[in-house]
SEFIZA-3560 file (N, C-alpha, C; in Angstrom, 3 decimals):
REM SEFIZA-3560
<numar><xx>0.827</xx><yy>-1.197</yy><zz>0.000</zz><atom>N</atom></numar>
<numar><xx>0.000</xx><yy>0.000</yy><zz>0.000</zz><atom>CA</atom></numar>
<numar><xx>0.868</xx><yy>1.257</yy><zz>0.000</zz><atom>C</atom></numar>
<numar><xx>2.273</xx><yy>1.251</yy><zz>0.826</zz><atom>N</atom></numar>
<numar><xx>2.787</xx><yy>2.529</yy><zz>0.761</zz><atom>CA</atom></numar>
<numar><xx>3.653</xx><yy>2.847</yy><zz>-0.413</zz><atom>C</atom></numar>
<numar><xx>3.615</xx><yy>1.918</yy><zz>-1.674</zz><atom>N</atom></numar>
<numar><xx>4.136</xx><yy>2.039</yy><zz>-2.518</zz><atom>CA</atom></numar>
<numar><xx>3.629</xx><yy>2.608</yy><zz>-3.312</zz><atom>C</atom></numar>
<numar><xx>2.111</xx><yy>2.308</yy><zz>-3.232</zz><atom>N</atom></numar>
<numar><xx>0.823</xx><yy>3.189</yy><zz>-4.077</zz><atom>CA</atom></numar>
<numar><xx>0.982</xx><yy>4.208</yy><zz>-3.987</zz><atom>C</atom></numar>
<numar><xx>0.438</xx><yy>3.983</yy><zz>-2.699</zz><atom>N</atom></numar>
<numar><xx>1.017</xx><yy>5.750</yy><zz>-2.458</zz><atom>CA</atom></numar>
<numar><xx>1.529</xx><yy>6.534</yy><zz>-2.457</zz><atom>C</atom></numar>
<numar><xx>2.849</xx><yy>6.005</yy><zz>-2.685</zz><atom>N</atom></numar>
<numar><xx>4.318</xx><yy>6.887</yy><zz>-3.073</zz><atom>CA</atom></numar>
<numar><xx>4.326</xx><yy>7.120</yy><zz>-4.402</zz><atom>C</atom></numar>
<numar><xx>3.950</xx><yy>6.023</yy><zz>-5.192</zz><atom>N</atom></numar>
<numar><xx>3.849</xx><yy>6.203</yy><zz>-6.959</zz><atom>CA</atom></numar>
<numar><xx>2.488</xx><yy>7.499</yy><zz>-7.334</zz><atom>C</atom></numar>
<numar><xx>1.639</xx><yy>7.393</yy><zz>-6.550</zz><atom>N</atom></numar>
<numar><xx>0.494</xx><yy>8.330</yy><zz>-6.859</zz><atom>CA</atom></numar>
<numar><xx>1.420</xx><yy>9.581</yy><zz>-6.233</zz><atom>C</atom></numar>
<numar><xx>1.636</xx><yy>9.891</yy><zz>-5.212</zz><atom>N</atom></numar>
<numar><xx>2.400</xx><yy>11.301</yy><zz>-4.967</zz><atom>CA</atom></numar>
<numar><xx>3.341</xx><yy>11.538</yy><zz>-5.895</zz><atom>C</atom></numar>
<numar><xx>4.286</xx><yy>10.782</yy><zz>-6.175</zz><atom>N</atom></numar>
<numar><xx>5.831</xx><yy>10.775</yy><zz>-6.537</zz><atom>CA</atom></numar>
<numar><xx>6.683</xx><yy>10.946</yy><zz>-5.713</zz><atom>C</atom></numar>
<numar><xx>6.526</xx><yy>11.086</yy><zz>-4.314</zz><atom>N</atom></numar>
<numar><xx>7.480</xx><yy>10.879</yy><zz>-3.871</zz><atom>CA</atom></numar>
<numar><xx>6.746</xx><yy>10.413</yy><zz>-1.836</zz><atom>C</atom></numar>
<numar><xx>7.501</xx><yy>10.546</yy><zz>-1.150</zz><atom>N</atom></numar>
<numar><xx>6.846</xx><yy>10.086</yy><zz>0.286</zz><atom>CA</atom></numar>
<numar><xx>5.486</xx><yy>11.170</yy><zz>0.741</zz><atom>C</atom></numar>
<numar><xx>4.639</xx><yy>11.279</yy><zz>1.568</zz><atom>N</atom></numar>
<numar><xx>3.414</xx><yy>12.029</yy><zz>1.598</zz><atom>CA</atom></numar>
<numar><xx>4.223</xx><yy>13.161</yy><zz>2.727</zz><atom>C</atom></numar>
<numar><xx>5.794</xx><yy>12.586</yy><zz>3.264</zz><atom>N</atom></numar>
<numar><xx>5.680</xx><yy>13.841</yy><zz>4.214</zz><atom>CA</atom></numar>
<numar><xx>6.998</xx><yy>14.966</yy><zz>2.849</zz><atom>C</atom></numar>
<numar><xx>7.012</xx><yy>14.355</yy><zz>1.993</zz><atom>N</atom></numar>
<numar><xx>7.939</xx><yy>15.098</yy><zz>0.980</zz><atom>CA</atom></numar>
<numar><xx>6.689</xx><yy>15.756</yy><zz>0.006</zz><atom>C</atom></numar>
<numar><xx>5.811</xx><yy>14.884</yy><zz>0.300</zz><atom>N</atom></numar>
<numar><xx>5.196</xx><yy>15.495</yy><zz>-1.082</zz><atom>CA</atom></numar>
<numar><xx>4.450</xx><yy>17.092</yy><zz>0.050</zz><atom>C</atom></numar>
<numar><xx>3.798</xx><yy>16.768</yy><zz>0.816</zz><atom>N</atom></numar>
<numar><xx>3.624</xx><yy>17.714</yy><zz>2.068</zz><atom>CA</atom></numar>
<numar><xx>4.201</xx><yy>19.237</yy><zz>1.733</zz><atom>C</atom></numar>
<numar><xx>5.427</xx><yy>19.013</yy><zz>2.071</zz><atom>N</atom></numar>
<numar><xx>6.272</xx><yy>19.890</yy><zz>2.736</zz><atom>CA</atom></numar>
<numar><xx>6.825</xx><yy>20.428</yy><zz>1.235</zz><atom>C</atom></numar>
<numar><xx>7.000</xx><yy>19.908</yy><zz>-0.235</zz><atom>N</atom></numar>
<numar><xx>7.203</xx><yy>20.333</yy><zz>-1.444</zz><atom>CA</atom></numar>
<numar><xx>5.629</xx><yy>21.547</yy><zz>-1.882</zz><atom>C</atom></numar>
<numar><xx>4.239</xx><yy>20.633</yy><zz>-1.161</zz><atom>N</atom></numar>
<numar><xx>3.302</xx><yy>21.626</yy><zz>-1.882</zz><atom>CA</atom></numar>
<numar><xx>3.250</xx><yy>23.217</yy><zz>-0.581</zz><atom>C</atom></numar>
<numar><xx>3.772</xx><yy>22.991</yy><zz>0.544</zz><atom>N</atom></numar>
<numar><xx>3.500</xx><yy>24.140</yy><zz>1.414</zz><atom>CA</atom></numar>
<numar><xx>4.617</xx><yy>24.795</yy><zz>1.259</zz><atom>C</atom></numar>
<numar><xx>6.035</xx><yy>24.666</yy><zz>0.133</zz><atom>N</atom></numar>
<numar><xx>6.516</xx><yy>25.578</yy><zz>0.043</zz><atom>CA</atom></numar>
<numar><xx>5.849</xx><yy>26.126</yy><zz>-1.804</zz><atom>C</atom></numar>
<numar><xx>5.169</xx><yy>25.460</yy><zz>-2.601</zz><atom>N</atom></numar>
<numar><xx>4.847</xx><yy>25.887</yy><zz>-3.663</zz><atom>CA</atom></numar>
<numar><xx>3.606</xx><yy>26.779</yy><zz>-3.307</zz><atom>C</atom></numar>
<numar><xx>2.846</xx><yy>26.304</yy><zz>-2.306</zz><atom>N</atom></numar>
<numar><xx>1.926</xx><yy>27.237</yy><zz>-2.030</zz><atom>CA</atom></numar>
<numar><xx>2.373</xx><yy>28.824</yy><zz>-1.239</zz><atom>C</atom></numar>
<numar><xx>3.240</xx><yy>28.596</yy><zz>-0.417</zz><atom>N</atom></numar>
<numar><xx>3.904</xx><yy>29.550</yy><zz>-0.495</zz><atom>CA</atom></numar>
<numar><xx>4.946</xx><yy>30.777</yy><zz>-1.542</zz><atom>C</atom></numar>
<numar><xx>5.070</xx><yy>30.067</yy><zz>-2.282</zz><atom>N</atom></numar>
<numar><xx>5.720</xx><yy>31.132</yy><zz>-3.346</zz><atom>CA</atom></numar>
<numar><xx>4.261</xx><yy>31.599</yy><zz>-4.328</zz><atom>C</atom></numar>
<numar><xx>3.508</xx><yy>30.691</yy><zz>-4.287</zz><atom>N</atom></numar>
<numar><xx>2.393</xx><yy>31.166</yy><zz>-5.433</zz><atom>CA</atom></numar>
<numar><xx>1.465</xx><yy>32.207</yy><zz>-4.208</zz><atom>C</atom></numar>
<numar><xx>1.472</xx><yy>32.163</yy><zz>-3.132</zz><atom>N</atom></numar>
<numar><xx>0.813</xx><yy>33.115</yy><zz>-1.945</zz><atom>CA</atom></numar>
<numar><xx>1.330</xx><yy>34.739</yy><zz>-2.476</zz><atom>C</atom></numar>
<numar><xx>2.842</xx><yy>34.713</yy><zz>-2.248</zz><atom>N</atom></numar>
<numar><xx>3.744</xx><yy>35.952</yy><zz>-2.369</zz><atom>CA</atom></numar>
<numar><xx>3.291</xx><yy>36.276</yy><zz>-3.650</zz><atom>C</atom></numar>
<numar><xx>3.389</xx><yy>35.652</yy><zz>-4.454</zz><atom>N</atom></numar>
<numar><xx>3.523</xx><yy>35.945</yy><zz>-5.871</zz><atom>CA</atom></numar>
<numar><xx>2.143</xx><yy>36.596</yy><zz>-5.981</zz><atom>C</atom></numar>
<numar><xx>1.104</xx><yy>35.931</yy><zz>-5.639</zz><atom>N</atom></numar>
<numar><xx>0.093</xx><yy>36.789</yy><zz>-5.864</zz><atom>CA</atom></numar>
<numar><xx>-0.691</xx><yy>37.677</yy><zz>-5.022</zz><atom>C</atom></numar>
<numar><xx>-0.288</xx><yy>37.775</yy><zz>-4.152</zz><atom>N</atom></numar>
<numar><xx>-0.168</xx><yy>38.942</yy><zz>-2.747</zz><atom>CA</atom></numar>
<numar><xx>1.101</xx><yy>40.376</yy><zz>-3.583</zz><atom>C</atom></numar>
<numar><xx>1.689</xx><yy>39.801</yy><zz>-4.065</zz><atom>N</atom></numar>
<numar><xx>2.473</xx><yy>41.013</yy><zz>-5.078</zz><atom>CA</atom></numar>
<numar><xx>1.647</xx><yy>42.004</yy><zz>-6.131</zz><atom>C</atom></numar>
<numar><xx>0.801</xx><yy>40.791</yy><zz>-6.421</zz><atom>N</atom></numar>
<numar><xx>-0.202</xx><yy>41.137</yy><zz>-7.853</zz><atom>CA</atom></numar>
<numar><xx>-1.251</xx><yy>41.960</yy><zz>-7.279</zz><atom>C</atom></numar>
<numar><xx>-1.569</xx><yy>41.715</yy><zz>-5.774</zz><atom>N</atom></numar>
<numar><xx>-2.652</xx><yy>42.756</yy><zz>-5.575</zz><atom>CA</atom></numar>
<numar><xx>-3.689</xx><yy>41.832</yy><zz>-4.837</zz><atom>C</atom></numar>
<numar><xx>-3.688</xx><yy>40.709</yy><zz>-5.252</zz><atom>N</atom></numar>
<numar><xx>-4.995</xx><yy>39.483</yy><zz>-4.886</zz><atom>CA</atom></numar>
<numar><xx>-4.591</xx><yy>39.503</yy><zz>-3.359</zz><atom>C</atom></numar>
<numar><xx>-5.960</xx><yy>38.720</yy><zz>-3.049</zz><atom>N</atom></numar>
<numar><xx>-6.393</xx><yy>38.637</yy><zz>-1.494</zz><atom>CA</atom></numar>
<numar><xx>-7.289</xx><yy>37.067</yy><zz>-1.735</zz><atom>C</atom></numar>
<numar><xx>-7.200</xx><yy>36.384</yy><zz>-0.112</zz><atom>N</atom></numar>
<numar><xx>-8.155</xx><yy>35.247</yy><zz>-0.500</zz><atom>CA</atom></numar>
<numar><xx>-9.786</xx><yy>36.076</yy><zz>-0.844</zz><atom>C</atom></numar>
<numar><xx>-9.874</xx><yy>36.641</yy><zz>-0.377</zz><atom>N</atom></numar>
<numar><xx>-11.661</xx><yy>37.700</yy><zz>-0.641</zz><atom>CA</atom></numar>
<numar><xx>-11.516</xx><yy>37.712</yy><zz>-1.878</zz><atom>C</atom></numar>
<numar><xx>-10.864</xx><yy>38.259</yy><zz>-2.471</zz><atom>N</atom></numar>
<numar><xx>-10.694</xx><yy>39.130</yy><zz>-3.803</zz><atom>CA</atom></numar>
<numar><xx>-11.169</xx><yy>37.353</yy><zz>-4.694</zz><atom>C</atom></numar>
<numar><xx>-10.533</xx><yy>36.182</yy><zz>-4.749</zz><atom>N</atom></numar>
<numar><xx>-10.788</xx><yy>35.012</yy><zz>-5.409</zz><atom>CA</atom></numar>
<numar><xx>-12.050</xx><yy>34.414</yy><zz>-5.454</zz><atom>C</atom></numar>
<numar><xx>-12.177</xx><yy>34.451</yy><zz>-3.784</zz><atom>N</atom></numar>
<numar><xx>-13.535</xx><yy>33.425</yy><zz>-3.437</zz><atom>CA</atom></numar>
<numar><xx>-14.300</xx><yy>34.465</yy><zz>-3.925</zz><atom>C</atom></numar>
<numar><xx>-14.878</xx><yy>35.659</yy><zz>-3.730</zz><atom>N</atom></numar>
<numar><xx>-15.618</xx><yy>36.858</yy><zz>-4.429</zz><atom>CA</atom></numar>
<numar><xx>-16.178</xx><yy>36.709</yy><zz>-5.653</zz><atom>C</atom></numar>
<numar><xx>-14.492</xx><yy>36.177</yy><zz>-6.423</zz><atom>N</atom></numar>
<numar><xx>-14.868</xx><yy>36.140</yy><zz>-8.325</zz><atom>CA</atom></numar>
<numar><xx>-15.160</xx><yy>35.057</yy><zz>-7.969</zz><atom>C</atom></numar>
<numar><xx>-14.925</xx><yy>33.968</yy><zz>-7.691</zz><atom>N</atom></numar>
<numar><xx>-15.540</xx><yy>32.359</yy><zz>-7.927</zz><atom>CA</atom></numar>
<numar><xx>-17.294</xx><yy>32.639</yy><zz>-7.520</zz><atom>C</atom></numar>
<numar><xx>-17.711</xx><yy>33.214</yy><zz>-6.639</zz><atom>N</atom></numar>
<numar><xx>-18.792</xx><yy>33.375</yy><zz>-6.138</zz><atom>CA</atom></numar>
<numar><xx>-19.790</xx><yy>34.392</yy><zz>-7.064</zz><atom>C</atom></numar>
<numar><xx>-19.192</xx><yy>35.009</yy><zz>-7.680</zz><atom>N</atom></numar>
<numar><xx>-19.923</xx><yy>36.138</yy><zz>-8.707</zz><atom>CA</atom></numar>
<numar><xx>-19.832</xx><yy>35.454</yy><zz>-9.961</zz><atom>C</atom></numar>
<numar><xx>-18.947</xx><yy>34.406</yy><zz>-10.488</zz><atom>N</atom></numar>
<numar><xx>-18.801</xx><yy>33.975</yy><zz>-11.282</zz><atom>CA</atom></numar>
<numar><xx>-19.765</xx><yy>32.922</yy><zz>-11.558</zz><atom>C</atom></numar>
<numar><xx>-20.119</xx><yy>32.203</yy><zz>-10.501</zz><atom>N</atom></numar>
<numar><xx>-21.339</xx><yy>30.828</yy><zz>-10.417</zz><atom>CA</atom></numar>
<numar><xx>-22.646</xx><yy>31.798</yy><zz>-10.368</zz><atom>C</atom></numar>
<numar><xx>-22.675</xx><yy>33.224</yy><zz>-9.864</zz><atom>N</atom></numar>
<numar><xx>-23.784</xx><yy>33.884</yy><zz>-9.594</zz><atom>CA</atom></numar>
<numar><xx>-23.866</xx><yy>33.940</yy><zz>-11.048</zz><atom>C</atom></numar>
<numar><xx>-22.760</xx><yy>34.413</yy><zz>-11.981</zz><atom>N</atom></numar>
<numar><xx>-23.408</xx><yy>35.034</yy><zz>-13.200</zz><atom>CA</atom></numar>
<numar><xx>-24.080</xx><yy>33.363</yy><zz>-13.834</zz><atom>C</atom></numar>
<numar><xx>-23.729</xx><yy>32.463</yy><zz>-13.904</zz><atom>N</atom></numar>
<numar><xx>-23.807</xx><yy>31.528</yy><zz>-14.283</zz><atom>CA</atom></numar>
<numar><xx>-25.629</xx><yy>31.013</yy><zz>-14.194</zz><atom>C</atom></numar>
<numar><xx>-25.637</xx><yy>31.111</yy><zz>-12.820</zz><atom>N</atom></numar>
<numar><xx>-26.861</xx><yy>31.393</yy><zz>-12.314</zz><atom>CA</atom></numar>
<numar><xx>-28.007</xx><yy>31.711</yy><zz>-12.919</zz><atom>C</atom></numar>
<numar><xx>-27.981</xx><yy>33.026</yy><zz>-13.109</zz><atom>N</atom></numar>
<numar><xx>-28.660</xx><yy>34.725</yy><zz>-13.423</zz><atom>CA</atom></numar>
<numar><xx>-28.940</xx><yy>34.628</yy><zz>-15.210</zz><atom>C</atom></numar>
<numar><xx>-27.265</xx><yy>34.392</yy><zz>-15.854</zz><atom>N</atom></numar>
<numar><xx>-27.503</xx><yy>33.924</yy><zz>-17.021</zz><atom>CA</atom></numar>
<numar><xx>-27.599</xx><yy>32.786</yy><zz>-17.753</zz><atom>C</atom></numar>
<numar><xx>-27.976</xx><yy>31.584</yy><zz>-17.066</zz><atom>N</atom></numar>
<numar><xx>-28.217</xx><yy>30.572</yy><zz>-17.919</zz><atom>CA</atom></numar>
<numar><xx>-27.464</xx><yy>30.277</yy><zz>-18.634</zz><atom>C</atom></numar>
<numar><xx>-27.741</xx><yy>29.357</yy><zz>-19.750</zz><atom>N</atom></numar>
<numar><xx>-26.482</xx><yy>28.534</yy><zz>-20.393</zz><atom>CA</atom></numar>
<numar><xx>-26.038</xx><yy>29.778</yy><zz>-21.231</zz><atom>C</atom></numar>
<numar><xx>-26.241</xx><yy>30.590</yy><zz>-21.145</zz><atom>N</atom></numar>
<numar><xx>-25.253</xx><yy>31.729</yy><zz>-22.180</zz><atom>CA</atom></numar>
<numar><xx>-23.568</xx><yy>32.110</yy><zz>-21.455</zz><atom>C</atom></numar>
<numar><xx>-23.859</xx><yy>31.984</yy><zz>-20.313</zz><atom>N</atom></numar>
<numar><xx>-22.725</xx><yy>31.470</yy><zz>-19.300</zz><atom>CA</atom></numar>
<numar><xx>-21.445</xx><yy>30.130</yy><zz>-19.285</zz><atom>C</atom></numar>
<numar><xx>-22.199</xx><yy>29.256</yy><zz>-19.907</zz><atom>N</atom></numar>
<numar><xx>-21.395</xx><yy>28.159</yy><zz>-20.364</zz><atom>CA</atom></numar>
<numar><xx>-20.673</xx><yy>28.085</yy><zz>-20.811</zz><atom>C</atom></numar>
<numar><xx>-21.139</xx><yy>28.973</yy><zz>-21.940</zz><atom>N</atom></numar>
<numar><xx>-19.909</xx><yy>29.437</yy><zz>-23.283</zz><atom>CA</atom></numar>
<numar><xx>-18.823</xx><yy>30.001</yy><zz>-22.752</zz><atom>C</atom></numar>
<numar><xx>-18.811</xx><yy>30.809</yy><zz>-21.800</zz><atom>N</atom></numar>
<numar><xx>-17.676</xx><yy>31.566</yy><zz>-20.786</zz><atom>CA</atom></numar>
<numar><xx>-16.999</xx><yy>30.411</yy><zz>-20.519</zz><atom>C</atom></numar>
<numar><xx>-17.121</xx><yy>29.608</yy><zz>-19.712</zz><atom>N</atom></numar>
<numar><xx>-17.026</xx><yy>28.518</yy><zz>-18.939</zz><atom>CA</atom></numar>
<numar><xx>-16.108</xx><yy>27.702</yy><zz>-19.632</zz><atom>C</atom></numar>
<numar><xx>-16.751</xx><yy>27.026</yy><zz>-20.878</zz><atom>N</atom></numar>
<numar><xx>-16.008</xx><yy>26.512</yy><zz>-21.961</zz><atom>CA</atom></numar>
<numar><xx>-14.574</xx><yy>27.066</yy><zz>-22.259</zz><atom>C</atom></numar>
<numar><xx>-14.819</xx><yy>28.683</yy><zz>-22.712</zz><atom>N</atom></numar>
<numar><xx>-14.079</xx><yy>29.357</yy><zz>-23.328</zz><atom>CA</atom></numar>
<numar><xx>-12.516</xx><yy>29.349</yy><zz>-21.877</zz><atom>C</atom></numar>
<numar><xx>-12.884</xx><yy>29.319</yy><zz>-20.477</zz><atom>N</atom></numar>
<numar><xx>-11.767</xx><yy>29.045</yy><zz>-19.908</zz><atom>CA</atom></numar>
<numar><xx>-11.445</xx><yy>28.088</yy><zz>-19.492</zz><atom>C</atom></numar>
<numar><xx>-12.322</xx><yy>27.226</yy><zz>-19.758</zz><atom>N</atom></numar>
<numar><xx>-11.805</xx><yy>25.461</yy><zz>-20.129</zz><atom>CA</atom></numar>
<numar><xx>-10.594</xx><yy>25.271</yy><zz>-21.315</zz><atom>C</atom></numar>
<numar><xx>-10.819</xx><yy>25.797</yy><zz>-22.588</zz><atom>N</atom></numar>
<numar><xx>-10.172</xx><yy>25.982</yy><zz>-23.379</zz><atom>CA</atom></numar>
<numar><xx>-8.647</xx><yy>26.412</yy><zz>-23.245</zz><atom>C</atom></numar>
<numar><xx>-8.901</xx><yy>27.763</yy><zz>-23.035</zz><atom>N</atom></numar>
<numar><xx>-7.643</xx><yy>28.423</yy><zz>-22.627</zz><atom>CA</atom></numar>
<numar><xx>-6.928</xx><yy>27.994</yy><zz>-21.192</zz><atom>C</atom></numar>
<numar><xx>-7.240</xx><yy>27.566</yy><zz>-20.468</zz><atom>N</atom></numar>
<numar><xx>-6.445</xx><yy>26.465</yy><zz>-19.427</zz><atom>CA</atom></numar>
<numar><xx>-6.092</xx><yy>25.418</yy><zz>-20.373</zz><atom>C</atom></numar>
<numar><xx>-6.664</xx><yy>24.741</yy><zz>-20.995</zz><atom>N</atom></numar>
<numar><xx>-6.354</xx><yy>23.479</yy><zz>-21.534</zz><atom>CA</atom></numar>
<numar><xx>-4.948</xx><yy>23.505</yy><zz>-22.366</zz><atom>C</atom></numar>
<numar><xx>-5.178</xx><yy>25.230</yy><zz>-23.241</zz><atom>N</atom></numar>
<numar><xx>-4.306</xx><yy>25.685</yy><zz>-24.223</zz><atom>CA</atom></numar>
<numar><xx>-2.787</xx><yy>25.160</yy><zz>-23.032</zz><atom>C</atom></numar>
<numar><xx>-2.488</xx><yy>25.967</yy><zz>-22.121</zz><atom>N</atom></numar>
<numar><xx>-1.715</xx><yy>26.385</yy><zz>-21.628</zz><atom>CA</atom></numar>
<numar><xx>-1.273</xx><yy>24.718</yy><zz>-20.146</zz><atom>C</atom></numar>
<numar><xx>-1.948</xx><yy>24.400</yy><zz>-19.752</zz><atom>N</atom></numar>
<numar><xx>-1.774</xx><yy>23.156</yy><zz>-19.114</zz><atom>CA</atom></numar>
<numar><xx>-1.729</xx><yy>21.447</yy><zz>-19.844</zz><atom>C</atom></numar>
<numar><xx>-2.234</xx><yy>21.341</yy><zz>-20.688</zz><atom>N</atom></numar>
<numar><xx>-2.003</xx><yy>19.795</yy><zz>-21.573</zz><atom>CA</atom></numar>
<numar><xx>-0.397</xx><yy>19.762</yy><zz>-21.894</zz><atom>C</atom></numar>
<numar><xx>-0.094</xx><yy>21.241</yy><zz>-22.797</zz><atom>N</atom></numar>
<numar><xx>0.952</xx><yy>20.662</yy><zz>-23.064</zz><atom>CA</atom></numar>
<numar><xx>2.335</xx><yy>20.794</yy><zz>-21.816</zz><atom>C</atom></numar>
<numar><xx>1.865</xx><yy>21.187</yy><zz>-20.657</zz><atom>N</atom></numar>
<numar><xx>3.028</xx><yy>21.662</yy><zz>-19.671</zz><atom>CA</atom></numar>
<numar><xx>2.700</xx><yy>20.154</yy><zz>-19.177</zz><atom>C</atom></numar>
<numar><xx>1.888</xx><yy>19.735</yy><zz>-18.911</zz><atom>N</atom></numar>
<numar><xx>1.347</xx><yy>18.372</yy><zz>-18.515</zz><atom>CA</atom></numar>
<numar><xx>2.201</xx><yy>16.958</yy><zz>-19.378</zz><atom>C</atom></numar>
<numar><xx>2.265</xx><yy>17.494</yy><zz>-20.585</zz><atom>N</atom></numar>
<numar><xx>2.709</xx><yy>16.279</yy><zz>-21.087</zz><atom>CA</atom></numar>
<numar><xx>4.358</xx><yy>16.196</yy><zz>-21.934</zz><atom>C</atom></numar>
<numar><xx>4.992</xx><yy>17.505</yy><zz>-21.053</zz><atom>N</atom></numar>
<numar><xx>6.195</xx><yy>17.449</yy><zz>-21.286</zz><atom>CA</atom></numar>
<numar><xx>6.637</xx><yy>17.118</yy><zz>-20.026</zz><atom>C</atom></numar>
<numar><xx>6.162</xx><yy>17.370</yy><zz>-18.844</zz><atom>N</atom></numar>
<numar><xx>6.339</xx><yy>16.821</yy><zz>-17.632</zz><atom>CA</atom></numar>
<numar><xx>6.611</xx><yy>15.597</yy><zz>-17.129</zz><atom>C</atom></numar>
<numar><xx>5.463</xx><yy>14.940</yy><zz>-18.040</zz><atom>N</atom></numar>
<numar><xx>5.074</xx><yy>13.014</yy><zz>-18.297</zz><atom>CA</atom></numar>
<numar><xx>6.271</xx><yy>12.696</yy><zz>-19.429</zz><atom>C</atom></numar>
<numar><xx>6.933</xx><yy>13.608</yy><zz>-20.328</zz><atom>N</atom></numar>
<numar><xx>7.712</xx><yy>12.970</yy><zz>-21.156</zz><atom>CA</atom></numar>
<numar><xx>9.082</xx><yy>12.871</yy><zz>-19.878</zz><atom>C</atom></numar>
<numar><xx>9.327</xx><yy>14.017</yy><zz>-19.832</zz><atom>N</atom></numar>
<numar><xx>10.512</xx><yy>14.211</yy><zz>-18.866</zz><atom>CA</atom></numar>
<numar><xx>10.612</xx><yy>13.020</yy><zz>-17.401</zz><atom>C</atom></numar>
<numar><xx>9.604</xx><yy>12.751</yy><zz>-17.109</zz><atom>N</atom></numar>
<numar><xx>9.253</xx><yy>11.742</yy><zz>-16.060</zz><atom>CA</atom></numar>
<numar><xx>10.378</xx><yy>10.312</yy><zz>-16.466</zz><atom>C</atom></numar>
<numar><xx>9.684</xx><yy>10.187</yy><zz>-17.637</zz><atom>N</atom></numar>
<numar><xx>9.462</xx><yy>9.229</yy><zz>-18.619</zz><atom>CA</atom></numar>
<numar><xx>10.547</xx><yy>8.443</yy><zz>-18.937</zz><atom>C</atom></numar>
<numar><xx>11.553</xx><yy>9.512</yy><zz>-19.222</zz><atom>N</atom></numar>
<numar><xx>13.029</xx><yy>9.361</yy><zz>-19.691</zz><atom>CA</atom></numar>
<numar><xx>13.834</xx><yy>8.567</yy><zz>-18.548</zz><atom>C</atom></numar>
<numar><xx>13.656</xx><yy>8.827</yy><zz>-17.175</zz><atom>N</atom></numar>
<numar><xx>14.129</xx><yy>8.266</yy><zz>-15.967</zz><atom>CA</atom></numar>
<numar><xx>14.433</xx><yy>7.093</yy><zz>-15.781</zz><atom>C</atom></numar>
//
């Protein structure tokens, strides 16, 4: 079992731990630089499901459209990651 588990993390759960509370920490600063606040996020996530709401599936299309553009920008960081893995 703790092998599972190590292969699903990539590495031990108190490494994988202590790797995401310093990534969450640099992405904190980083966007505490930019101006953002946790309010300022949960706010748009919350106005964002409101518009969703309010406007019906004309909203979707939004939705889609940053499905898309995440996808643009994460598949392929995703699967040079898995190549680079790969090579090991």
């Amino acid at each position: 079992m703790t092998a599972s588990v190590n292969s699903f993390l990539g590495d031990s759960p108190g490494r994988t731990a202590i790797k995401l509370v310093v990534v969450c920490l640099i992405v904190g600063v980083v966007l505490a630089w930019l101006g953002y606040t946790p309010d300022n996020i949960v706010g748009s996530i919350r106005y964002h499901f409101l518009d969703i709401w309010y406007n019906g599936f004309e909203a979707l299309g939004t939705v889609g459209n940053y499905l898309l553009l995440g996808a643009i920008v994460v598949i392929p960081i995703f699967v040079v990651l898995r190549l680079m893995s790969f090579r090991r």
